[in-house]
N, C-alpha and C positions, 0 to 999 in steps of 0.2 A: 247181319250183325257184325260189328268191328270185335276182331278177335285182342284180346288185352296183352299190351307188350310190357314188361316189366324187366328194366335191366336196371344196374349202379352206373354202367358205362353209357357211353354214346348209342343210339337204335343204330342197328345196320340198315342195307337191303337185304342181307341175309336172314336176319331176323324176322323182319317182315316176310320173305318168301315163307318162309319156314311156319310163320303162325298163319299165312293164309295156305300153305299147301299149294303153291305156285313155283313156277323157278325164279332163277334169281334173275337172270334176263329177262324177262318180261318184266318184273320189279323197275327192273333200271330203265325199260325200252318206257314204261310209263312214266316214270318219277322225272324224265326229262322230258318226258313232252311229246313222247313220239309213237306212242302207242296204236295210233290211227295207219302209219307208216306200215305196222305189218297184220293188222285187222285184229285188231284188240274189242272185244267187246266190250260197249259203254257202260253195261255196269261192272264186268271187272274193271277196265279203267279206273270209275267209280270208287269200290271197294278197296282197291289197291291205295288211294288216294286218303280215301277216309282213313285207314289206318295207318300212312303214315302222318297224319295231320294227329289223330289222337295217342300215337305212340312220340309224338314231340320230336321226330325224325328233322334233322340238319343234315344238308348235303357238305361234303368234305371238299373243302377249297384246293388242298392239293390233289385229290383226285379229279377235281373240275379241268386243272391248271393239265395232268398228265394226261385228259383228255382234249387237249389239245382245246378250252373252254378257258374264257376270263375268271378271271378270281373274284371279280365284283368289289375286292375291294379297297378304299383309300386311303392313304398313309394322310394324319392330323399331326402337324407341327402344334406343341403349344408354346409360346415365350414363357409364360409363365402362369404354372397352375396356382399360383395363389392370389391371380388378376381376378379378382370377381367379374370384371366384363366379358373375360373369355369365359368364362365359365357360360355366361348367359348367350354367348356367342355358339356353344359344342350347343347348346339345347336349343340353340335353331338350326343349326347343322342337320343334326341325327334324325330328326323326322320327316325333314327331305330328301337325307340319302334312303333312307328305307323306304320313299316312296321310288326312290330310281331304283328300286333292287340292289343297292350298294351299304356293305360294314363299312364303317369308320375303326381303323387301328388307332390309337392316342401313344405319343410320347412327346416329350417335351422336359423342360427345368425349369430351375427355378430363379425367381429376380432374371429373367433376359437372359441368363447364360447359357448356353448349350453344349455340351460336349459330345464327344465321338459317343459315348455309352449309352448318351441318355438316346439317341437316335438307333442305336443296332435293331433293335426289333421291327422298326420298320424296314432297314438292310436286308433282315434276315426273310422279309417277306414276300411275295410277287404282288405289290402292290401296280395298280393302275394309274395312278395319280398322287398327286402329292396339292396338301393344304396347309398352307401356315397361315395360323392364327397371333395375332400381334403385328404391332408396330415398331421399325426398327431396321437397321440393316443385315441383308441375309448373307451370311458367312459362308467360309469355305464347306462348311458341313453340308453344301446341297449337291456339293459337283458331284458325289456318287448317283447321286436321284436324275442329276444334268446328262449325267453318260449313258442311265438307263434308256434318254429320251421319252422320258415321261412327263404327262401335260404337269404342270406347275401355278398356282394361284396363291399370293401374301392377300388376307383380307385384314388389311391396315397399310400407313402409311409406310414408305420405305424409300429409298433412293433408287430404286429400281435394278434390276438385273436381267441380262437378254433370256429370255424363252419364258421371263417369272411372270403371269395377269399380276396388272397391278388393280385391286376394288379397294377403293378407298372413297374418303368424303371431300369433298370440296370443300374445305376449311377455310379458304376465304369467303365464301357464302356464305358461309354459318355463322360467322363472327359478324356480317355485315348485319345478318339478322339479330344474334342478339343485342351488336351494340343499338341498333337503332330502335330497338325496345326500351334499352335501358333510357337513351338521350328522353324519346317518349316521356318518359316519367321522371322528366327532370336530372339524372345523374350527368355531370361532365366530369368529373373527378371519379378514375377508374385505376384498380388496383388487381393485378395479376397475380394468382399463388398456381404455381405449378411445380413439378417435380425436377431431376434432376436428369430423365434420358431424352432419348432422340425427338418421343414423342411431344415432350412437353416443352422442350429446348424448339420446335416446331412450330409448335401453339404460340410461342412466348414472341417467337416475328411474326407471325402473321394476326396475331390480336392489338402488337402495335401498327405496325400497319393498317390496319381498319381502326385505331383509334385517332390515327391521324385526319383516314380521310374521312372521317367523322368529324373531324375537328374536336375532338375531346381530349380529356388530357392524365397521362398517366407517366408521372416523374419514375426516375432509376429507382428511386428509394422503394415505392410498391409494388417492382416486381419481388415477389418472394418464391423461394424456392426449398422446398422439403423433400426430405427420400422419398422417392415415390410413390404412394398410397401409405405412405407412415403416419398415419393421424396423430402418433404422439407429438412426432416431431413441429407437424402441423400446428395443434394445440398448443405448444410453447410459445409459436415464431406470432401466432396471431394474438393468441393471449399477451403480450408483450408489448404490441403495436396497435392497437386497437384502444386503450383508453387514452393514449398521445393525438390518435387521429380523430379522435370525437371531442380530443380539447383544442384541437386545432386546423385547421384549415387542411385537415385529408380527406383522402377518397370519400366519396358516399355506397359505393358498390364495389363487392369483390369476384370477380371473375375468377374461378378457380376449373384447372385445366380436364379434373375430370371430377363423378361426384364424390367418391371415397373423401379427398382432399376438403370437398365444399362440404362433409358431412365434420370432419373435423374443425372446420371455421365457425359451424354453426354450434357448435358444441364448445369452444372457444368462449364465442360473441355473449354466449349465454351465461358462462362462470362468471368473465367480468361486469355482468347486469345489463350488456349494451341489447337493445331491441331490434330485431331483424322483421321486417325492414327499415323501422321507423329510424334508428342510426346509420345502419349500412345495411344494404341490401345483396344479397348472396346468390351466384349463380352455379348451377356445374355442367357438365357435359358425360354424354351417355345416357341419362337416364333409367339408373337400374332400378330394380324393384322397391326398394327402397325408399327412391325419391320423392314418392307421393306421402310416405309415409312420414318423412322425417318433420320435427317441430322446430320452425312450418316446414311444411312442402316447399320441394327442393324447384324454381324454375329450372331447366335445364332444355341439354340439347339433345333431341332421339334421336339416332343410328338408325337409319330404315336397316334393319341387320337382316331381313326376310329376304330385302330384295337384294342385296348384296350377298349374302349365302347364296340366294338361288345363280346369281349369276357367276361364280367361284364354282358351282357343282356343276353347273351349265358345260364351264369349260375341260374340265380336269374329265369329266367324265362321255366327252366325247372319243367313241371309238378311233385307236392309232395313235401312233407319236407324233410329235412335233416339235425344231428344235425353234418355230416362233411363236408369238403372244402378240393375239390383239390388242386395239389402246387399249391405254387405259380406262377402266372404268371409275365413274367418279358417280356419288349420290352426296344431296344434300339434305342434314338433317332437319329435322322439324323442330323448332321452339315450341317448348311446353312451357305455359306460364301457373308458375302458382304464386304461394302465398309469399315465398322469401323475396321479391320482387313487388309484392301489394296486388298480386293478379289473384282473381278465386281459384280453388280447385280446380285442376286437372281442363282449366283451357287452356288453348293454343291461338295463338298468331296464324293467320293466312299467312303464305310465304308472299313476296313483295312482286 
């Protein structure tokens, strides 16, 4: 029988010795794993085990670290916690470091900016590794993490920095894919709404560029640009130009840089009566939760964000320092077709 440990605080191993009537060496000589090493019988082993699993016992990471043992765990850069993609990005993270036996720390700001403060608690920590989440360029805030010689991985686009994994998308693929969905279905007249940072300043050459070599065509005047994920600002810029373009010779499709922005067009398109798709047709990229749901359903572009996560923990959580990084990693996303485009529900395009 599991003897009952009831504390307010943290379970020790002392508590546990004490509620089994064991010492506290043995306690600890099992709780790591090494109870065989001086002839531990299996069902103490056993009993010792069972009741730290039912008294919710946590081993102490500075104590791991003073026994000269990894801390297991890894400092999360966020750009910005009010990015709903990263958000859906930490929830594919956290269940594959808990299957590596690895915590995720989280600090980060807000709108892309970073300061010395917002980062101290991971300083303050013995972290293993370092992950930043977002797209963008990584500032002088990492050279403390650079000196530690700890592994480093951006999963998003960036300009690169020596010893940083770079996992990103191959965004001219992606672009190749959905314009040649759209020509498909008839659109040559393409209209770009993206934000105003690196990421969408990004998107904004390389989707003309694929609409060239598509031979399609997209004037100065439909590139738009709004705060980034600000749907109000969104909803003005489109609400404004959109019964202009449907009395005259504009775009048929709007390409918008991610879906936050395409949920704002579509919500736009709707106030001033226009029909999606049957006037313009609306795209976004990322694919959050969302997108299937929105009226209509969002086509957009998926993030394989599974296999990108796993290859980001791959690296950072290989044992030892390193002051290099392999290539870069590059994944292409998958086009999901739905209804703002005239496709059904929740199909997809074969990739080309």
């Amino acid at each position: 029988m599991v003897p009952s440990l009831t504390t307010s605080d943290r379970v020790t191993q002392k508590q546990i010795a004490a509620a089994l009537g064991v010492s506290i060496s043995l306690v600890s000589r099992v709780l790591a794993g090494r109870g065989a090493e001086i002839g531990v019988a299996a069902a103490t082993s056993a009993r010792i085990l069972a009741a730290a699993r039912a008294a919710g016992y946590v081993p102490s990471a500075a104590a791991r670290i003073l026994r000269g043992r990894r801390s297991r765990t890894l400092g999360v850069v966020v750009a910005d916690f009010a990015d709903p993609f990263l958000g859906v990005m930490i929830g594919e993270l956290l269940p594959r470091a808990r299957a590596l036996g690895h915590t995720l720390l989280l600090a980060g700001g807000e709108r892309r900016r970073l300061r010395a403060d917002d980062l101290r608690p991971l300083l303050q920590q013995e972290i293993e590794g370092l992950l930043v989440l977002g797209s963008g360029p990584v500032a002088s805030w990492i050279e403390p993490f650079e000196r530690r010689g700890l592994r480093r991985a951006q999963v998003g686009q960036g300009p690169g920095r020596p010893g940083l994994l770079s996992v990103a998308l191959d965004e001219a693929a992606a672009f190749d894919h959905l314009l040649a969905h759209l020509a498909a279905r008839g659109h040559r007249r393409l209209a770009f709404l993206g934000g105003l940072g690196f990421l969408h300043d990004a998107r904004a050459r390389i989707f003309t560029r694929a609409v060239a070599r598509h031979g399609l065509e997209c004037r100065p005047a439909w590139d738009l640009r709004a705060a980034e994920n600000d749907v109000q600002a969104t909803l003005a810029m489109v609400t404004g130009l959109a019964r202009r373009w449907s009395a005259r010779r504009g775009p048929t499709a709007l390409v918008a840089a991610n879906d936050v922005l395409a949920f704002g067009a579509l919500r736009a398109l709707a106030e001033v009566g226009l029909c999606v798709p049957g006037d313009l047709a609306v795209t976004g990229y990322d694919d959050l939760p969302l997108a299937a749901l929105a009226p209509p359903g969002l086509t957009t572009l998926r993030q394989p964000l599974a296999d990108m996560c796993a290859a980001a923990l791959a690296w950072v959580t290989e044992p030892g320092p390193t002051k290099t990084a392999p290539a870069p990693r590059r994944f292409v996303p998958e086009l999901v077709v739905r209804a703002s485009t005239g496709g059904d529900a929740e199909t997809a395009d074969a990739p080309d």
